[in-house]
Each structure stands twice: as C-alpha cells, then as structure tokens.
N, C-alpha and C positions, 0 to 999 in steps of 0.2 A: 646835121641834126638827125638824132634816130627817130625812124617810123614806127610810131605805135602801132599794136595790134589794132580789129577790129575788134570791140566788146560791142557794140549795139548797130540796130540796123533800123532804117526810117522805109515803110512802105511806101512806093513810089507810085502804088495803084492800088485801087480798092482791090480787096485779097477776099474771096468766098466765105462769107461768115462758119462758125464752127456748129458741128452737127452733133444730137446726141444718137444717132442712128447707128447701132453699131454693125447694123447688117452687114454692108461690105466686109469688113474685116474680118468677121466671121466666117461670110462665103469666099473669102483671098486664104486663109487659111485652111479651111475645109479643101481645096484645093492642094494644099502644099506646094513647097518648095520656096516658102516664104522667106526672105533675108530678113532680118529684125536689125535695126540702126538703133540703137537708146543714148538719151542725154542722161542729162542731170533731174532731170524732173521725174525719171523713173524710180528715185533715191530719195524725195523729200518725205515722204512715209517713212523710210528711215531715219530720220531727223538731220536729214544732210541737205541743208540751204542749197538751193540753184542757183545760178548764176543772174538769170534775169526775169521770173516771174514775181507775185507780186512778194514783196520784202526781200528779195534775192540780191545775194550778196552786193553785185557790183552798186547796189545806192548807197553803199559805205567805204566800198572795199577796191582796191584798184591790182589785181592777181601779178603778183612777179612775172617779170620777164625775161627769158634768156639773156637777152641784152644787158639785164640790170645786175643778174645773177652774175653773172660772169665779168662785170665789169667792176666789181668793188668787192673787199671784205668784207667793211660795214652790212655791203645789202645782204650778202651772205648770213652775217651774222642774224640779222632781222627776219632772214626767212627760217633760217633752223629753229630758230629759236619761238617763233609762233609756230612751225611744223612741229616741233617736236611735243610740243603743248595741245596743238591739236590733234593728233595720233594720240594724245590718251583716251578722245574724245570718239575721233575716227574709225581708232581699230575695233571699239566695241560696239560701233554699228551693223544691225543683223538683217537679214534680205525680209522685204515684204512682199505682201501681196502678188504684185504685179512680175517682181523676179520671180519668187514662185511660177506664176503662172506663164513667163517664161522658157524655163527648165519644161515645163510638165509638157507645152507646146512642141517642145523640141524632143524628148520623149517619144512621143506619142507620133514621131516623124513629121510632125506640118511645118516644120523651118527647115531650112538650105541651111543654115548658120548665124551665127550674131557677130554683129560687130558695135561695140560700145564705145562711146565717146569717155566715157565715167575712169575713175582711176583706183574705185573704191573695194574691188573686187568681191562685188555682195551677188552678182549673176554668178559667179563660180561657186561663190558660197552657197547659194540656193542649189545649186545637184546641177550649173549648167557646163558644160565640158566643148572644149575648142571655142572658146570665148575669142574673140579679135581685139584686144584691147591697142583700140585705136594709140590713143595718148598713154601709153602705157600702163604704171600700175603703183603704187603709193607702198607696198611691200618690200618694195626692192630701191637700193640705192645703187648707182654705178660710179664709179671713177672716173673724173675725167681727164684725167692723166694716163692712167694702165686701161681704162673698159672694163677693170673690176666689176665682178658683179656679187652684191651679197646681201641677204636677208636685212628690211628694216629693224626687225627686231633685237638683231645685235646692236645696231645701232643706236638706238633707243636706250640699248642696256647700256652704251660706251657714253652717250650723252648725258645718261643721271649721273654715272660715277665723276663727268667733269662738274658737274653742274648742280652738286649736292645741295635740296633745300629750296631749288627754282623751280617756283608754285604760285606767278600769278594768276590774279583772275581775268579769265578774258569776255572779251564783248558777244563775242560771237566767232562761230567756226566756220568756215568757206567749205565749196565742192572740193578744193584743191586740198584739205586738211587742216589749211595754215589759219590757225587763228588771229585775232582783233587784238594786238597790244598794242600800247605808245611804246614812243620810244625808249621814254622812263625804267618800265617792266623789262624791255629787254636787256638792260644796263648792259652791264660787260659779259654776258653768256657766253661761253666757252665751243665754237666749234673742231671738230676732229678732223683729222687727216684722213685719208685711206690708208690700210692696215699694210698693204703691200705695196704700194711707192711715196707715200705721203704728200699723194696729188688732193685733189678739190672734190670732194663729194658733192652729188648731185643726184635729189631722185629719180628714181627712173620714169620721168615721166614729160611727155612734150609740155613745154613751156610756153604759156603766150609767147608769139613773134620765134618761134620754134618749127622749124619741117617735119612734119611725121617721117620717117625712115621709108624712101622710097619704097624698098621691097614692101613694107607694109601697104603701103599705098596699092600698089600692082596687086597684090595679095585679094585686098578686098574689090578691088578692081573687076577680081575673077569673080567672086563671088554673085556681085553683083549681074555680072554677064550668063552665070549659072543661075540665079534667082528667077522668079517667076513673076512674083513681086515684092517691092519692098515697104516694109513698115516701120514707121517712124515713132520711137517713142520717149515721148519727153524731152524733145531736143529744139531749141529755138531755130535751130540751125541757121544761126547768124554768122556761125566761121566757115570759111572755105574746106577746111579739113572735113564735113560730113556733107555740108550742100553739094561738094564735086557730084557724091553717089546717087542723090537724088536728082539729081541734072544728067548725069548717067544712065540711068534707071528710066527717066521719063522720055531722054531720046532714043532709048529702044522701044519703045514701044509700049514698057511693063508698066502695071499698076504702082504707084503711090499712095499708102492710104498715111492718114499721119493721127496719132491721137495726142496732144497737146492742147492743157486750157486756153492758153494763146494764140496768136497767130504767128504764126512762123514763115522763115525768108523760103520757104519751099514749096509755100500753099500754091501759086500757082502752077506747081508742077503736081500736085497731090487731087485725084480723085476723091478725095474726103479727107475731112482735117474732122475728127472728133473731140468736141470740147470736154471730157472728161475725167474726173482723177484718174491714174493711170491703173491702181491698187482696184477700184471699182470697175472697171472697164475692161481689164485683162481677167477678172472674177467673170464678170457675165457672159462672157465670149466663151470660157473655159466652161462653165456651166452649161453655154446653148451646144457649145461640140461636146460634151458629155467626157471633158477631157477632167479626169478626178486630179486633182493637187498634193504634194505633201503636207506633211503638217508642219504651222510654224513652226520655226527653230527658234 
C-alpha cells in the first residue's frame, strides 16, 4: 500500500496565540542578514488559493502525487489536462504587495536570501534575484526520460495545437496551477511526448510524496547556517520540506519570527507568529524601515 503525503497537521499542544505586533520583525530585519522561507499564503493576494487556510484548496482538492503521476496514463492525462487549463489562469498571475516588499527588503541589504516553497515565480517577478525555489517552478517542464529541460510555454503552445477547442470551465484553480475538472471535462485530452526522446513529461516541480533534490536541500541548508534569522511567510509549515529550516534555525540558536494568519506546525519554535495579511504586514514593516517599494506591475 502507497504512503500518502502529509497534507494537514493536528496540534498536539497549545501553540502561542498570534500577535499583531510587528515590532520584532522589524527590529530582526533592521538587523539584516535575514533568510525569508515564503508558502503559499504570500501568493493569495494574487488570486492563487493556499493550500490550507480558510477556503484553501485541500477542502476540495487532493494535489497529484509523484506516485500517482508516474504510475498511470490516465492520471497523467488528468493532471495535464487541469494543468494546462490552469496555466492560462496561473501564468497571468502578478506579484503583490508583500513580493514587492520582498524584493525592496533584499535591495536595500536586510535579507541573506530567500527560499520559497511556491512554484509561481511571482518573487522573481517582483525584481527578486537568487530566488531558492525550493519545489521548483511551474515554467519549466523536464523529461523524465532524457532530463530535458524546456520552457512551459512551448509546451502549452504544443498542447493547444493537440488539443484544439479544449475550453472547459473549471471550479477552481490550486497553488500547484492544476485546476477543478471532472472527469467528464477531461475526456480523451491529448498529452505530448518530449521533443527529444519521447519520454514522459513532467513539471519541473516537487510533487507531493516527492524528495526535494538533495543538493537543494544542503544549499539552503547553508543559508540558513549563514542567516541571522529566519522569517516565515505564509507557510503552514505542515510538510517536512520547509519545517527541517525552521527546526534548524531554532537549534542554533537564531530567531524565528513567522507571519501567518494561522497557526503553523513551527509556532513552537517561532519567537512570534504575526496574525496578519502578509500584503499589509510586509507594507508597514517596509514603511517603519523607511525601505521605499516599486510600483505595482
């Protein structure tokens, strides 16, 4: 029997209620050398559902799994096929507030680096540069045959030409891109090969029940070891892929501060947990360091 992922976490102790104080955060940046960890929650300003705040996908939605992907056709098919449907939705998602303010932090020298859980690439978008994208990046597809690596957006082009006139409606879009169809809507949708061995396309991006690529791991590993302190944003930090850092982070010694409306599986290791939209929050902190923003894009 396959192991499912972890999608949710049950607190097993009362966790530090959440604070609207954003002093810390302020005075941990004002410092520098801050590492910045971001979920999915730093992205719903951009109209990209979370995974588990409130209406967040997983009360509908149960996200492919490497295991699933790679053991069937069929499931392949159902996930191209709400992928490719949501990428019309995805790609024209633009960075807010909070990415913004972001970038202008990293700017202006008060970050060590970022490392993002997200796949959306709207921190790069915002002007931020050496992004860590943990779970990789919804841009890019690989092969898993040759390692190919090539732009989504060919692919996308290669997917209408199969697929001329496939335009249902969907329910709702997820973090991961993949939209809400039945199985009806996806009828017989036509996936591609890879161009150059006509292996199995796959995004380039960690899949539930998926390893992040060790070196990546080690990578941010350093970072965090170099940080000063880390800030959490927007991230339940329910999977093991981002709570390692913050478990890392707190047995050195270094601050945790976290800003998330909920309560997250890392509170006990967090110096402050800020209850706050993230787009508001990353606004007054940039406002109290006197750090000026771009203008939206």
């Amino acid at each position: 029997m396959r192991m499912r992922p972890t999608l949710s976490w049950t607190p097993v102790e009362d966790l530090p209620p959440g604070t609207t104080d954003l002093e810390p955060v302020a005075d941990a940046l004002s410092t520098g050398g801050v590492l910045v960890l971001s979920g999915a929650g730093i992205s719903t300003e951009s109209g990209i559902p979370d995974y588990r705040g409130e209406g967040g996908s997983l009360s509908r939605h149960t996200p492919m799994t490497y295991q699933d992907f790679t053991g069937g056709a069929q499931a392949r098919r159902r996930y191209w096929a709400r992928s490719h449907l949501g990428w019309r939705t995805f790609g024209r998602a633009r960075p807010n507030a909070g990415h913004r303010a972001v970038a202008a932090f990293a700017r202006h020298g008060l970050l060590s680096g970022v490392i993002t859980q997200n796949v959306d690439g709207l921190h790069q978008a915002a002007g931020g540069e050496g992004v860590v994208e943990l779970h990789g990046s919804l841009d890019r597809v690989v092969c898993l045959g040759c390692g190919a690596i090539s732009p989504r957006s060919e692919l996308a082009r290669r997917l209408e030409e199969a697929n001329v006139g496939f335009a249902p409606v969907a329910a709702g879009i997820n973090p991961d891109g993949d939209a809400d169809l039945t199985d009806e809507q996806v009828g017989d949708f036509r996936v591609v090969p890879c161009t150059v061995c006509g292996g199995i396309l796959k995004p380039d991006v960690v899949f539930f029940g998926e390893a992040v690529p060790p070196r990546r791991v080690e990578h941010c590993r350093e970072l965090v070891h170099e940080a000063t302190s880390l800030l959490v944003l927007g991230s339940s930090l329910t999977v093991m892929s981002g709570l390692r850092f913050v478990r890392q982070a707190a047995k050195a010694g270094k601050p945790v501060l976290i800003v998330n409306l909920a309560p997250t599986r890392g509170d006990q290791h967090a110096v402050t947990r800020v209850a706050l939209p993230l787009g508001t929050a990353l606004t007054a902190v940039a406002d109290r360091l006197g750090v000026p923003g771009p203008a939206p894009t």
